[in-house]
C-alpha positions as CSV (number, residue, x, y, z in Angstrom):
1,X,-12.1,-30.6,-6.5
2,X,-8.4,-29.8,-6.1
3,X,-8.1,-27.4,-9.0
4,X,-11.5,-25.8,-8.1
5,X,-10.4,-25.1,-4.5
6,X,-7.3,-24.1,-5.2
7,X,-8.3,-21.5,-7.7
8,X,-10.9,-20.5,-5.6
9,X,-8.4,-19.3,-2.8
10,X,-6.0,-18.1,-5.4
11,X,-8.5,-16.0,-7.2
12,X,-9.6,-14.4,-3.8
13,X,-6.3,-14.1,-3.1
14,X,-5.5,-12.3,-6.8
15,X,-8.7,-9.9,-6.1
16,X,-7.4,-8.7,-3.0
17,X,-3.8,-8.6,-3.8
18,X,-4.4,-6.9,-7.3
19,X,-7.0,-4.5,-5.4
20,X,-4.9,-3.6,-2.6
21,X,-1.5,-3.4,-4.6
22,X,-3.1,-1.2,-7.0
23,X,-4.6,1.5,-4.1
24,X,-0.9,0.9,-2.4
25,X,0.8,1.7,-6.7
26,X,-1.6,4.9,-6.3
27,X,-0.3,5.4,-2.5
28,X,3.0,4.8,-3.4
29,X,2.6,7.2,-6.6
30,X,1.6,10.0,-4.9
31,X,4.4,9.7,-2.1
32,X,7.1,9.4,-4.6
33,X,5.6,12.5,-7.0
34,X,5.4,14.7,-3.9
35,X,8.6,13.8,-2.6
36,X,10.4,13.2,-5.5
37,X,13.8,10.2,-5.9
38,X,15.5,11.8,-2.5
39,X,12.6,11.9,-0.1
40,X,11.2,8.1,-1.8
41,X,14.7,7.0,-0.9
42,X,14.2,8.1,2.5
43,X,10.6,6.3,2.8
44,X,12.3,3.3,1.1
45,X,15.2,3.1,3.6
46,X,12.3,2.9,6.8
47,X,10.1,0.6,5.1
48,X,12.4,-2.0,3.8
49,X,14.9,-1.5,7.2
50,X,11.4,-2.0,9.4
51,X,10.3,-5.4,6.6
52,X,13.3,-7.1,7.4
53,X,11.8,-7.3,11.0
54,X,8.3,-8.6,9.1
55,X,10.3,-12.2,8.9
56,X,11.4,-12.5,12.5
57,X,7.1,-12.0,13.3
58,X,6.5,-14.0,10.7
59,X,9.0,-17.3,11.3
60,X,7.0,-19.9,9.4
61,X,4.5,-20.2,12.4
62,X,1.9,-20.7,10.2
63,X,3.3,-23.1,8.0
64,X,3.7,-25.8,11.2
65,X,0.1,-24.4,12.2
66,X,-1.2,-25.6,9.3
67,X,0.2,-29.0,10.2
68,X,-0.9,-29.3,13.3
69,X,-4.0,-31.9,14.2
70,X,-5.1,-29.6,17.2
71,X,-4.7,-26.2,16.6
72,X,-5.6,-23.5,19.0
73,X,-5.2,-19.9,17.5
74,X,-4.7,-18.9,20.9
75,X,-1.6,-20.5,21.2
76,X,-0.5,-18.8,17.7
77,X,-2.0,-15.2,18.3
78,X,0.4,-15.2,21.4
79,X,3.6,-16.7,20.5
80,X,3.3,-14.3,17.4
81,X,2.4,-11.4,19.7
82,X,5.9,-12.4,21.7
83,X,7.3,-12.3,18.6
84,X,6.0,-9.0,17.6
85,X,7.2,-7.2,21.1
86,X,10.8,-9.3,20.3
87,X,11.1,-7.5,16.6
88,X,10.0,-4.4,17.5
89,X,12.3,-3.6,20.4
90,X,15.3,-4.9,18.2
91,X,14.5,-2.6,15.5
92,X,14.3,0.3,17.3
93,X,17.8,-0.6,19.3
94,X,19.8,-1.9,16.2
95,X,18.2,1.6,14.5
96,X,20.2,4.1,17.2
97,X,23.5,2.7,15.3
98,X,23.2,3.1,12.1
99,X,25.7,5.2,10.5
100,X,25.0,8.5,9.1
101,X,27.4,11.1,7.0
102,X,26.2,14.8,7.1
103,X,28.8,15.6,4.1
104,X,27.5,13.4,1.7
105,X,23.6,13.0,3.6
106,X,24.1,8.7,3.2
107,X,22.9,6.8,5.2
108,X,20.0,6.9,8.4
109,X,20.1,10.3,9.5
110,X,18.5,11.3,12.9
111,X,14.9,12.3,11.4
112,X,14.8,8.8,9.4
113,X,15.6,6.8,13.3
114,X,12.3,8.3,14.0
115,X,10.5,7.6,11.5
116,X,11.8,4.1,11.9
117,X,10.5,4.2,15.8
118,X,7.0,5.7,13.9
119,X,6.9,2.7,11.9
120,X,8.2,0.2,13.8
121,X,4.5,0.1,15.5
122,X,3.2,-1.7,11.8
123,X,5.2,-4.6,12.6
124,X,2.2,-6.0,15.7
125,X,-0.5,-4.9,12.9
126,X,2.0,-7.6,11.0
127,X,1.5,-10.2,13.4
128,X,-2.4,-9.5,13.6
129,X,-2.5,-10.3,9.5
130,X,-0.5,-13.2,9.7
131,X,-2.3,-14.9,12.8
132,X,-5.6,-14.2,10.7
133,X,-4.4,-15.1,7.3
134,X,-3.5,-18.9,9.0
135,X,-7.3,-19.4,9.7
136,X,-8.5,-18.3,6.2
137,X,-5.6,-20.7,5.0
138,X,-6.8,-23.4,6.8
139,X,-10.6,-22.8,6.1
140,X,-10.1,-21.9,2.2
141,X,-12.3,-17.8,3.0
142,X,-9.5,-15.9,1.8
143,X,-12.3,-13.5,0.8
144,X,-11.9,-12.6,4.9
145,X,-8.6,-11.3,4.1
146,X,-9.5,-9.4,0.9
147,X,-12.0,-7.4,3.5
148,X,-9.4,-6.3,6.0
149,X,-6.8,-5.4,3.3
150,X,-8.6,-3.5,1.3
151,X,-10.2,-1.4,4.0
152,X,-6.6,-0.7,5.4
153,X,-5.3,0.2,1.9
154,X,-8.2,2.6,1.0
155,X,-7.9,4.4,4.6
156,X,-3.9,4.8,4.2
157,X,-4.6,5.8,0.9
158,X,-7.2,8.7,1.8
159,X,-4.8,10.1,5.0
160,X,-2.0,10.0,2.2
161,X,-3.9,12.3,0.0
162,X,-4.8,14.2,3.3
163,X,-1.1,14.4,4.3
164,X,0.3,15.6,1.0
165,X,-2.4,18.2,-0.1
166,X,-1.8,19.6,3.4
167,X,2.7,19.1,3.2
168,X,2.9,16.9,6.0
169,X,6.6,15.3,6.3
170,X,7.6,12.0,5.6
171,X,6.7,10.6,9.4
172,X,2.6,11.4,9.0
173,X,3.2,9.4,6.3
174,X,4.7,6.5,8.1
175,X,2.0,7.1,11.0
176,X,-0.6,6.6,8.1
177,X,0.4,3.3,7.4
178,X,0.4,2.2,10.9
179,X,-3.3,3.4,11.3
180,X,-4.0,1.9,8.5
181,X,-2.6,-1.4,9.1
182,X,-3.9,-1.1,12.3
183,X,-7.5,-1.1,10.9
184,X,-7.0,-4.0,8.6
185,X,-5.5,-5.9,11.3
186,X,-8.3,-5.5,13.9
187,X,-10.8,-6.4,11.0
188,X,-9.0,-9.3,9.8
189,X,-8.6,-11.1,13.7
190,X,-12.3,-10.2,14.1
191,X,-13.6,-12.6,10.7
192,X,-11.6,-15.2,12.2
193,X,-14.5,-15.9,14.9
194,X,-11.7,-17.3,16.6
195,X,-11.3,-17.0,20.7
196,X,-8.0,-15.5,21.3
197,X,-8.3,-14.9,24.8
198,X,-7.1,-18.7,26.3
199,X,-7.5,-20.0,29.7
200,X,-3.6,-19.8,29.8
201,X,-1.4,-18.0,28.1
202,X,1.0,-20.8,27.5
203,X,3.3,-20.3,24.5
204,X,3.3,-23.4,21.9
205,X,7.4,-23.6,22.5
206,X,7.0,-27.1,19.7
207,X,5.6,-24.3,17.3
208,X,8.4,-22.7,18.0
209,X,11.2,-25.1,18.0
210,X,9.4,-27.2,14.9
211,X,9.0,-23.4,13.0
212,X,13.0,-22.5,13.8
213,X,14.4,-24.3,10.2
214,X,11.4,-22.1,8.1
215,X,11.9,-19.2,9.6
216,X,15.8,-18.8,9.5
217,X,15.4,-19.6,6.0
218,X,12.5,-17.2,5.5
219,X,14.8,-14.4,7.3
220,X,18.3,-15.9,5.2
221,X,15.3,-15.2,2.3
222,X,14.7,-11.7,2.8
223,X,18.5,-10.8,3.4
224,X,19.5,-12.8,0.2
225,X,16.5,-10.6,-1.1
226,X,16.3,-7.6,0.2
227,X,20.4,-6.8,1.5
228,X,20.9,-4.6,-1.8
229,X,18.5,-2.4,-0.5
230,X,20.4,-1.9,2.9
231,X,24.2,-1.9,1.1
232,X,22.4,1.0,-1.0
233,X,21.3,2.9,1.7
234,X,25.1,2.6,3.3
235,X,26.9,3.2,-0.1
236,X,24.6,5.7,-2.0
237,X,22.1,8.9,-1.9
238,X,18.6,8.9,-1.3
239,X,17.9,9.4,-5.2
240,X,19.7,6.0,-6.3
241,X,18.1,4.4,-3.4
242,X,14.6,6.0,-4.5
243,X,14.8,5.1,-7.8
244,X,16.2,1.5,-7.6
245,X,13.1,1.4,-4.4
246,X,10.6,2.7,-6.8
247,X,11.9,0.3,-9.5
248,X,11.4,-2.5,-6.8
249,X,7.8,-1.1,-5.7
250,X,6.6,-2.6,-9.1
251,X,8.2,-5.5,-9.1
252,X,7.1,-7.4,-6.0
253,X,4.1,-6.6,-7.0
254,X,4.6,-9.4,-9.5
255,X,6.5,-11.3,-7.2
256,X,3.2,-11.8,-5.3
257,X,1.4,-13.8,-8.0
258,X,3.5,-16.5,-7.6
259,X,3.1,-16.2,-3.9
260,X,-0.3,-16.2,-3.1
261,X,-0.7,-19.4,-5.9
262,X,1.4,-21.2,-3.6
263,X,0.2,-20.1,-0.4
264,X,-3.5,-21.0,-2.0
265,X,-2.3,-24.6,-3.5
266,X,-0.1,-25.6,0.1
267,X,-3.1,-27.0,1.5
268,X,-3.5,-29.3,-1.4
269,X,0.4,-30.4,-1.1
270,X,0.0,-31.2,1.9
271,X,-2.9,-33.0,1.3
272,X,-1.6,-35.4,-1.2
273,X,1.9,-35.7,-0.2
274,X,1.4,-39.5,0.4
275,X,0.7,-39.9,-3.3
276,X,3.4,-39.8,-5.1
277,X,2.1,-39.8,-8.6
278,X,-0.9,-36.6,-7.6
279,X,2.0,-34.6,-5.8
280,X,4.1,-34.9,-8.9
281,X,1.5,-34.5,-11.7
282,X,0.4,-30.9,-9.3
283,X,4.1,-29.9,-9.6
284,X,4.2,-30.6,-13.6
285,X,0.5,-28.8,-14.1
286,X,1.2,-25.5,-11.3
287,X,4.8,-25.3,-13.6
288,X,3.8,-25.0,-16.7
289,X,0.7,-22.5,-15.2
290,X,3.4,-20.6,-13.5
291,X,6.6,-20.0,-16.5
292,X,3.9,-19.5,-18.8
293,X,2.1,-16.6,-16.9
294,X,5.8,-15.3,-15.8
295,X,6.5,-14.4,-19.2
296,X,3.3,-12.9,-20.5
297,X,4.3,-10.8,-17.1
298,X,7.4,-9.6,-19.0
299,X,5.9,-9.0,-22.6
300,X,3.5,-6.9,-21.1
301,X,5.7,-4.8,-18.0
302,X,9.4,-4.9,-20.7
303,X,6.9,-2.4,-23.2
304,X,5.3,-0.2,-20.4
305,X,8.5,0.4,-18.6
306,X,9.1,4.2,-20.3
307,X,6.0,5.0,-18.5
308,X,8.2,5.3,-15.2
309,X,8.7,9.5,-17.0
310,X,5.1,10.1,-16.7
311,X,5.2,9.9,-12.8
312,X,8.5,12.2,-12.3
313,X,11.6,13.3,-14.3
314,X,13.3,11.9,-11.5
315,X,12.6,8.5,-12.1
316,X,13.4,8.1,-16.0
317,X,16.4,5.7,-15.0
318,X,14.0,3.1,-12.9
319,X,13.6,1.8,-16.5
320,X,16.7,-0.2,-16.8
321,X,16.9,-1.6,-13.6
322,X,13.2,-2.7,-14.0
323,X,13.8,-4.7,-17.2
324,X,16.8,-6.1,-15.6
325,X,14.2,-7.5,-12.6
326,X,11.8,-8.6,-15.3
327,X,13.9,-11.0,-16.9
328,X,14.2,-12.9,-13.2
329,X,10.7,-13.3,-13.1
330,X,10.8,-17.0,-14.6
331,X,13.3,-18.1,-11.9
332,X,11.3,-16.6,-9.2
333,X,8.3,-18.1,-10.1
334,X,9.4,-21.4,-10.5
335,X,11.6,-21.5,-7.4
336,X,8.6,-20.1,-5.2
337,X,7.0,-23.5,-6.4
338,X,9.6,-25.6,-5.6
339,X,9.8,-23.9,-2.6
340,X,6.5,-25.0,-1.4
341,X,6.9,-28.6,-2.4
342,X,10.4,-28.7,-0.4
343,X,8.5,-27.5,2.7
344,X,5.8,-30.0,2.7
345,X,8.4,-32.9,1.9
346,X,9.6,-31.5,5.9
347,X,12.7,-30.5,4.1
348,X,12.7,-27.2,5.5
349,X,16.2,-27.3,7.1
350,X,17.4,-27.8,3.7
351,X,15.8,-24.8,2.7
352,X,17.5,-22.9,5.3
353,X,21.0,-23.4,4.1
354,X,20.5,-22.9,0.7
355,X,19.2,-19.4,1.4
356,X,22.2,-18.9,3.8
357,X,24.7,-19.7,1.2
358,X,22.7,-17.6,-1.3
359,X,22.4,-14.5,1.1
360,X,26.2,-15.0,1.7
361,X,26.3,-15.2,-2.8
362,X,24.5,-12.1,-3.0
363,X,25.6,-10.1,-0.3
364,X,29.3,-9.7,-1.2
365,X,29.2,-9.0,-4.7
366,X,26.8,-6.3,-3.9
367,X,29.1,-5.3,-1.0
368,X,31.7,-5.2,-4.1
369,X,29.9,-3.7,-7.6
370,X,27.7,-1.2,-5.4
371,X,29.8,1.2,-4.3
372,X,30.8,1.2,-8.2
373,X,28.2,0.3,-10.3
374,X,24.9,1.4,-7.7
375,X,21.5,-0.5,-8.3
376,X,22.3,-1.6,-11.7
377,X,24.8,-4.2,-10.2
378,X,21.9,-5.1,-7.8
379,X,19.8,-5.9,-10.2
380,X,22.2,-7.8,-12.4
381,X,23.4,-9.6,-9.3
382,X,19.8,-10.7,-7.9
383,X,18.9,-12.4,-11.5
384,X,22.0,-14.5,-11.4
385,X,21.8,-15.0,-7.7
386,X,18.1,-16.5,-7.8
387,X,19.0,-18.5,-11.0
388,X,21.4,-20.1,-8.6
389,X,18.4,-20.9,-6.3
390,X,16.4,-22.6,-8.8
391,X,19.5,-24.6,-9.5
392,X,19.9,-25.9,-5.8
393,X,15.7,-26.7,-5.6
394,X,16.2,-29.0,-8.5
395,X,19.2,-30.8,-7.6
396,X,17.3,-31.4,-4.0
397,X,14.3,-32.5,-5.7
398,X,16.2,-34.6,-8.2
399,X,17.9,-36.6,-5.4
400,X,14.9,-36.7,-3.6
401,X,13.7,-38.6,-7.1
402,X,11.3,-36.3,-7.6
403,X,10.9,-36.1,-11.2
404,X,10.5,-40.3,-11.3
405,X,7.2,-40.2,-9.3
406,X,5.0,-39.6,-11.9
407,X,6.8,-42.7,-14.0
């Protein structure tokens, strides 16, 4: 029952990420042909400043929803529509001071601070996924969300195709993807069947205050993760940030596998959490699943990487970095397991200070070896930094005696 459910979600959850990540691949194809390394370093420098603000919507709200005996989406659509307003007017503020050099053309020049206002709008159509994707969590219909995504995706990708035959700039583009998202969004809170208009609008402040620990560590996550990115932007062109963000394109896409697994086998965790021996012999089973689809990832992705030429001359040096990435996978696999498990043990505050102390690890030897070395050391430098993560999970869950409950 446990397996079939849980592959059931996950294989919904496959279909529609592989379906949507492979129209948003095309998407992002097209962009980075047209454009070229420069002008994809310039839609990389929006999208990944505006993602960071993704976390602060997202805040592990639906993590404690989940746990919740009586939960009214109500209460969830509008302390994450609070949340929403909250993200968006900080990135647009914190966006007027980031630096610029005309001499050199590093950094967030005036054109990219509007395109960051553009698509600053996609972080409510955020919120509107997220809300959704708690109720198809809950109910096991991830096929709900495959429908909204994929009819976002294949409208963003047709106004791309519009935008570029016709040599629109970069912030149509960014409007695309707020349309878009938009659309999938609307479609997604609609197959809920959920009532989201309460008779109050009372915001669930114990969501809140109980969500605080997940979300600081999901945000100490994403600048452990994604704070490269950023120290790029600062330090280098628009090329080196273009290739190291097409290079990086790919790679979550892989990251995702072992995301949506999780997401998809949570309920079950939670579920058996009072059985020792079931939550251990789930850990042991999903492991195994996990390391040994990781490196049939990097077989196959380590021999395709020279294909990076065929989309532009531009990006023939996305190949190294890539491989570099690839041989992380394992570790991010594994520790996107462990992950899970630490969160429905409540250890969630835990969670939060290891990724503190790793975004503190990564973030000054990249502030060091960039300005040097360029995305190479960033690559380098997130492998060893997220081997260091897996490290910490274990020695948590070994204290915890862990790997004795199956004895």
């Amino acid at each position: 029952m446990h397996f079939s459910l849980v592959f059931r979600n996950a294989f919904f959850q496959f279909i529609s990420r592989v379906s949507t990540t492979f129209v948003g691949l095309i998407t992002t194809l097209l962009i980075a042909r047209h454009f070229g390394a420069s002008g994809f370093g310039d839609f990389t420098k929006v999208t990944v400043y505006i993602g960071f603000f993704y976390l602060l919507v997202d805040f592990g709200l639906n993590a404690i929803y989940l746990k919740k005996r009586k939960k009214v989406f109500a209460e969830l659509f509008y302390t994450r529509l609070i949340f929403s307003l909250i993200a968006f007017v900080l990135a647009i503020l914190i966006s007027i001071f980031l630096p610029y050099s005309e001499s050199s053309e590093i950094g967030f020049s005036d054109f990219l601070k509007v395109g960051i206002f553009v698509f600053g709008f996609s972080i409510f159509n955020q919120g509107l996924l997220l809300s959704s994707s708690a109720i198809f969590q809950k109910r096991f219909t991830y096929q709900n969300l495959f429908i909204s995504q994929i009819v976002g995706s294949f409208i963003n990708l047709l106004l791309v195709i519009f935008l570029i035959s016709n040599n629109f700039s970069l912030i149509y583009i960014f409007l695309s993807f707020v349309v878009s998202g938009f659309v999938s969004g609307l479609i997604s809170l609609f197959l809920t069947g959920e009532k989201f208009i309460p008779k109050s609008f009372n915001i669930d402040r114990n969501l809140i205050i109980r969500s605080a620990p997940l979300g600081l560590m999901l945000i100490f996550n994403l600048l452990y993760f994604r704070a490269d990115m950023l120290i790029l932007s600062y330090f280098k062109t628009s090329a080196e940030v273009g290739i190291y963000g097409l290079t990086y394109r790919f790679f979550d896409f892989l990251l995702a596998i072992p995301l949506f697994l999780s997401n998809a086998l949570y309920p079950i965790m939670l579920r058996d959490i009072k059985n020792p021996r079931k939550t251990y012999r789930i850990f042991k089973n999903y492991s195994f699943v996990f390391i040994s689809f990781s490196l049939v990832l990097i077989a196959i992705f380590w021999f395709s990487s020279p294909l990076f030429n065929l989309i532009k001359s531009d990006f023939t040096s996305a190949i190294h970095p890539f491989r570099v990435l690839l041989l992380s996978l394992p570790l991010f696999f594994i520790t996107s397991l462990m992950q899970w498990f630490l969160i429905s043990f409540e250890m969630q505050k835990r969670l939060m200070f290891i990724y503190l102390f790793s975004a503190v690890l990564n973030i000054v030897p990249n502030l060091i070896f960039i300005p040097k070395e360029g995305y190479m050391a960033a690559a380098y430098i997130t492998l060893i930094s997220e081997f260091l993560v897996m490290i910490s999970f274990f020695a948590i869950l070994f204290k915890k005696n862990f790997f004795r409950m199956g004895v």
